[in-house]
Steps between C-alpha positions, in 0.01 A plus 500: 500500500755365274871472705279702777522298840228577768647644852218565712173658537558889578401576887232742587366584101443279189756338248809297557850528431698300226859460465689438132636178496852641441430709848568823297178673527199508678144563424232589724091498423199708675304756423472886593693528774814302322446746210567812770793342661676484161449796427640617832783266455566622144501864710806393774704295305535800312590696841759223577298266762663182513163324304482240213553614165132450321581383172100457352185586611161494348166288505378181385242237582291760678750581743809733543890348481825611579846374428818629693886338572579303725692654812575145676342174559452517850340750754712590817217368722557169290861558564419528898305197489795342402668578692319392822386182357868432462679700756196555756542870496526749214839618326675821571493516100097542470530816713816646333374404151140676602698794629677584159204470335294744690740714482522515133107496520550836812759666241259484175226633755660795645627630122093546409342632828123569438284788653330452820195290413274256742589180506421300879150381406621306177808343649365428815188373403340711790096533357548117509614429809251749694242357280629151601636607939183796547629439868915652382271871338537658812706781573802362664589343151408773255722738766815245465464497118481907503809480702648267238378699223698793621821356534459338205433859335892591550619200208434575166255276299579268234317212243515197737431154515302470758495147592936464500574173630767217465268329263520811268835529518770352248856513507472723200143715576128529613265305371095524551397874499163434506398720785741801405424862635665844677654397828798660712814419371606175689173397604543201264840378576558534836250319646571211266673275757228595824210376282626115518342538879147603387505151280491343888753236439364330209759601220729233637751781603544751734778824493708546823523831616867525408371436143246776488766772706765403235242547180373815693859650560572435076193627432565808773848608288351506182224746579740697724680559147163553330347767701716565821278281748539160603094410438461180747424791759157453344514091466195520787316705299525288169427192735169708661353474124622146450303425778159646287648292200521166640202534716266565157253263313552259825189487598343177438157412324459176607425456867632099443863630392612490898839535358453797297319620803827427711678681236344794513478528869848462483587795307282690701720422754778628296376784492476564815774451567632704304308765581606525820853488414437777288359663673729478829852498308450619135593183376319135508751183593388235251732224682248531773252400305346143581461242240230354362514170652544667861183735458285217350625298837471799745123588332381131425 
């Protein structure tokens, strides 16, 4: 690979990531898929997202390559790690940083609305997880996602993410748009914090509540400005999907993984849980959510 250093093994599809020596560029490897999100990333840089600049792109050794800039060396969920490592809690800086950067991200998003379109079953994984939870395809849930469906209906839709999290985000950008698609505008950002919760304790962090109201209330005067409505009045229903997302491809194979069975049990739980939050308040508390560790004890 020449002054090409290897990073890591891409999650969840083939290829890895290499970083130039000089840590000026990055270059990515895969196949298909990595060959659609450049494209798409070619497409919103151009609309003003806050993405990586791709530089090259092309094939080679029987597989597809891309190269883009840097945007920083570390990831705000390596930045909260950090920080609780050394501190034992997370910075006020990781939420204030992530909140200026979905906002650029909410601003770029709400100049190119796109026309209604589907878009639940994709980001939420939902054939999956009925195919995985036949028990959770009963009316009750497809009821609360119709009702979250048609609140959702009043925000315009925009390219998005889909999987927004302090591991994608840079002081400078977005990274990883691998699973990019039509969702409402804010669906990506403001759950971004809440999400830490469905990891069950095992990021090495956790977000107070302060932390996620502050990063909501940023997040709440920027879209006031964008389109005259502060959009965390729908934070349950983002959360209601998030609940299909994590719960997906859980389900495990081998009966002799008793901790991948714990795991999925456990967001089961989760969801739940936060279906009947939802479904009582419009809204789903993640800091009620128990960790990991607890469930596992509670379940053992």
């Amino acid at each position: 690979m020449g002054d090409w250093e290897f990073v890591k093994d891409r999650t969840a599809t083939q290829g890895a990531v290499w970083r130039l020596t000089d840590g000026l560029l990055y270059k990515r490897t895969g196949g298909e898929d990595l060959r659609a999100e450049t494209a798409f990333q070619q497409l919103v840089v151009g609309l003003g997202y806050p993405v990586p600049e791709i530089v090259d792109s092309g094939s080679e050794g029987g597989s597809y390559f891309v190269v883009e800039r840097a945007i920083g060396e570390t990831s705000l969920h390596e930045e909260a790690l950090a920080d609780a490592r050394r501190d034992g809690q997370v910075s006020y800086q990781v939420p204030s940083t992530a909140a200026a950067v979905s906002s650029k991200l909410l601003q770029a998003q709400a100049r190119h609305p796109l026309p209604s379109t589907p878009w639940f079953e994709k980001a939420a994984f939902a054939p999956e997880v009925f195919e995985e939870n036949p028990d959770f395809d009963i009316p009750r849930i497809h009821e609360a996602v119709k009702h979250a469906l048609d609140r959702l209906a009043q925000l315009p839709m925009v390219h998005g993410h889909r999987d927004y999290g302090l591991p994608n985000v840079l002081r400078a950008g977005v990274i990883d748009w691998q699973h990019h698609g039509p969702v409402p505008l804010g669906y990506d950002v403001y759950p971004a914090l809440d999400i830490v919760a469905f990891k069950g304790g095992g990021k090495g962090y956790t977000i107070t509540r302060e932390q996620r109201a502050a990063y909501t209330s940023a997040l709440d005067s920027t879209t006031a400005s964008l389109i005259g409505q502060r959009v965390s009045e729908h934070l349950g229903d983002f959360l209601l999907v998030k609940c299909f997302f994590f719960l997906a491809l859980m389900r495990p194979t081998d009966p002799a993984r008793h901790d991948k069975h714990i795991k999925w049990q456990y967001r089961r739980a989760l969801f739940t849980m936060g279906l009947d939050q939802y479904e009582s308040f419009n809204t789903i508390d993640t800091g009620a959510f128990p960790t990991l560790d607890r469930f596992a004890a509670e379940h053992r």
